[in-house]
N, C-alpha and C positions, 0 to 999 in steps of 0.2 A: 220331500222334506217340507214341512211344514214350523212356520216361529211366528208367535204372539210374547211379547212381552205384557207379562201379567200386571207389573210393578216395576216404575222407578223412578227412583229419587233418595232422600235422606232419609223420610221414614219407612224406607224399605225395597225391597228390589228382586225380581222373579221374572225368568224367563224360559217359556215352554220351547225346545224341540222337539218335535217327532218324527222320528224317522223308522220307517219301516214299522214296525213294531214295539218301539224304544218311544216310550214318553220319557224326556227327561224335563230337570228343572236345573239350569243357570240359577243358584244362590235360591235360596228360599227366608227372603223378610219379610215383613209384614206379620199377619196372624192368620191361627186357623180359620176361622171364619172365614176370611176374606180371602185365602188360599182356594178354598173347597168353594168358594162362588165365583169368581171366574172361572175356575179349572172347569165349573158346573155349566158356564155361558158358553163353552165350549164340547160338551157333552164326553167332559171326564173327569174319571172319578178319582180321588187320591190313591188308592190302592191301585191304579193302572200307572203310578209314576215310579220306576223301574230303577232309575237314578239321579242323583240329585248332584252335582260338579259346584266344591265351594271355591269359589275365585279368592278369599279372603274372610277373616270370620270377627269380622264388627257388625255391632247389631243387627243392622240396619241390611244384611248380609245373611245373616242367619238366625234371626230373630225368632222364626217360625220353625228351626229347626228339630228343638228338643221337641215340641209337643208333637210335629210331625211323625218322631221316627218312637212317639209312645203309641202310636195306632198304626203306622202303616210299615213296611220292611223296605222300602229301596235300599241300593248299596250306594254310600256315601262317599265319594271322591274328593278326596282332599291331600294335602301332603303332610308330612310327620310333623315339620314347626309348626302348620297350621295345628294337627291335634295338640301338640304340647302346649299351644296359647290358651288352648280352651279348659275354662274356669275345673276343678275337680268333681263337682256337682252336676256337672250337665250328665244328661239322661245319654249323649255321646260316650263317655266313659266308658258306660257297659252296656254297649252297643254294640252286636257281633260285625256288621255288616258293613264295615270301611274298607276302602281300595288307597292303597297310599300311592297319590304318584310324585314324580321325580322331574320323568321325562316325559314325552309323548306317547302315547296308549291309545288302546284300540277296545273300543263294547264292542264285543264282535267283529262286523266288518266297519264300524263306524271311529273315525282315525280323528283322537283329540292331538292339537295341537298344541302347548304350552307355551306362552307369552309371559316373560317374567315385568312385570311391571313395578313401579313406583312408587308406595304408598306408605301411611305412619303404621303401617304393622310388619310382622315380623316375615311376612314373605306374603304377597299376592301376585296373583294369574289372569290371563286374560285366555281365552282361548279360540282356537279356530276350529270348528266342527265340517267335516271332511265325510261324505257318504258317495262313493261312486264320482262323478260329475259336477256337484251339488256342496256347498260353501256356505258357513256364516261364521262373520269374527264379531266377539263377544271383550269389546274394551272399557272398564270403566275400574274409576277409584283410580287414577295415574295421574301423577305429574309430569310427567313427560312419558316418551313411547322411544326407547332407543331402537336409533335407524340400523342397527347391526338385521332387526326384525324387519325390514320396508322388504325386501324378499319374499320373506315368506306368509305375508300380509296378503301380499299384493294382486289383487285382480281378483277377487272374489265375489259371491252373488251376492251376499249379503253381509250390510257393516251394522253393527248395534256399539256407538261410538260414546264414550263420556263428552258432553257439552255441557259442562258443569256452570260457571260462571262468566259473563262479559266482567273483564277487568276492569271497566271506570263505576261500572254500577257495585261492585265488589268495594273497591278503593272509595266511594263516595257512600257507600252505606253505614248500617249500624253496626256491621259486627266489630267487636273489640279489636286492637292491633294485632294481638297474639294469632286470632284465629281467620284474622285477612290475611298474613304471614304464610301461617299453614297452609291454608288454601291457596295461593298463589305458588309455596315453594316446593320444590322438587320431588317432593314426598304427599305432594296433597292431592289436587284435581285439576283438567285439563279445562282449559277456557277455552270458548268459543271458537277466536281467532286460532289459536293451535292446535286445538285439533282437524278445524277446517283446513290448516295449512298440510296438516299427518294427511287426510281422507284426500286433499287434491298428490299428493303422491303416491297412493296406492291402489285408489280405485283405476277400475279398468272398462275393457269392450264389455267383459261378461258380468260386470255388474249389476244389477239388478234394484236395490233398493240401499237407501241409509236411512235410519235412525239415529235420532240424537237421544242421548241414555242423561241421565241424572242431573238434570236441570235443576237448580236451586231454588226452590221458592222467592229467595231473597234478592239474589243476584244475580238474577235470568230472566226471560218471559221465551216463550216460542217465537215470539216475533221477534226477539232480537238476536237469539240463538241461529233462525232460518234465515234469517237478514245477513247474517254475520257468513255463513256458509255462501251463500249465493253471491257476494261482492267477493269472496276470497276465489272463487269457481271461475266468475267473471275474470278475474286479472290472471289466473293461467288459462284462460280461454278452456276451459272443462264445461260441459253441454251437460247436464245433468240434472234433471229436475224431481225426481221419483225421492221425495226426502221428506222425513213427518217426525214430530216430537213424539220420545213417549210418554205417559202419565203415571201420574201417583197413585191415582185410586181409580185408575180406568184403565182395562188393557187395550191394547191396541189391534187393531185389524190383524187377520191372519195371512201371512205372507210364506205362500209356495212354488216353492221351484218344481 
């Protein structure tokens, strides 16, 4: 198993697995262009990506979607309110090639797990990707992470976690009341401190790597985000130091089990 995240942040968000045979993409934001030049710094091409798993379908989400599936055919994994949110115009409409899930599924021998998450649409997913031995949870766009999921989270090789906003830099910046609000309440994105407080309850022996996902230009930096993980780690006493941001318009190192 191999995972680069291509993209993340607000203006956009992608994330490569490959397993076996299976190029897949976590959300496809951003644009073509800039889809087909990473996937290229990696030495693959679009029409090797097989399926594309939408966690939620705001721009920023699925941005690159419609242009995607007018040149290339993967099968689009999504759930039924997710297609019904989406606009009647998109090139999705009359797209043969959607898989509707519900529940947990399986591409072959590769076991998606579903994580129903928090957010201001009308249903989004987190997912836990399962091949043989070999794990990676896929968290972001959530306001909270209900613990009924720390189960079946837990101990895996690999975390790709929303570390969206530090709360006093939120609270003391520009954005308007309404959309500090948002973002801090139950339906928006995870801050620093709590998601560092979710990843010290669920990581484990066989974990292997975390990444922090969707850092705010505004309301973040990686030093404060990494800062914030490490004193939270510190005080349950958790030893872990394998832990890297990821970027907006830089993909990140390739990380295999």
């Amino acid at each position: 198993m191999k995972v680069c995240v291509l993209a993340s942040g607000s203006e956009g968000n992608s994330t490569l697995v490959e397993v076996g045979s299976h190029k897949i993409l976590l959300d496809l934001g951003m644009n073509m262009k800039y889809i087909k030049e990473r996937l290229a710094e990696l030495d693959i091409t679009p029409n090797e990506i097989d399926s594309v798993l939408i966690s939620h379908v705001h721009n920023d989400h699925i941005g690159c979607l419609d242009n995607f599936i007018k040149k290339y055919d993967p099968t689009i994994y999504m759930s039924k309110i997710m297609y019904d949110e989406i606009p009647m115009d998109s090139e999705l409409k009359k797209y043969d090639s959607i898989e509707y899930y519900d529940n947990d599924f399986y591409i072959d021998n590769i076991k998606i797990e579903l994580i129903k998450t928090s957010h201001d649409t009308k249903d989004s997913r987190g997912f836990i990707i399962t091949e043989n031995d070999k794990s990676v949870v896929y968290i972001t766009d959530t306001g909270y992470l209900n613990q009924k999921f720390f189960n079946k989270l837990k101990d895996k090789n690999i975390y790709l976690f929303e570390f969206n906003h530090d709360v006093e830099m939120l609270i003391n910046g520009k954005y308007p009341k309404w959309l500090k609000d948002r973002v801090v309440g139950p339906y928006g994105h995870l801050s620093n401190k709590d998601a560092s407080i979710y990843l010290s309850k669920i990581i484990g022996k066989d974990t292997k790597k975390i990444m922090l996902m969707h850092l705010s230009k505004e309301n973040n930096t990686p030093e404060v985000a990494l800062n914030t993980i490490n004193e939270i780690f510190d005080e349950y006493n958790i030893s872990f130091d394998n832990i890297s941001c990821a970027k907006q318009r830089e993909k990140s190192e390739v990380i295999t089990l």
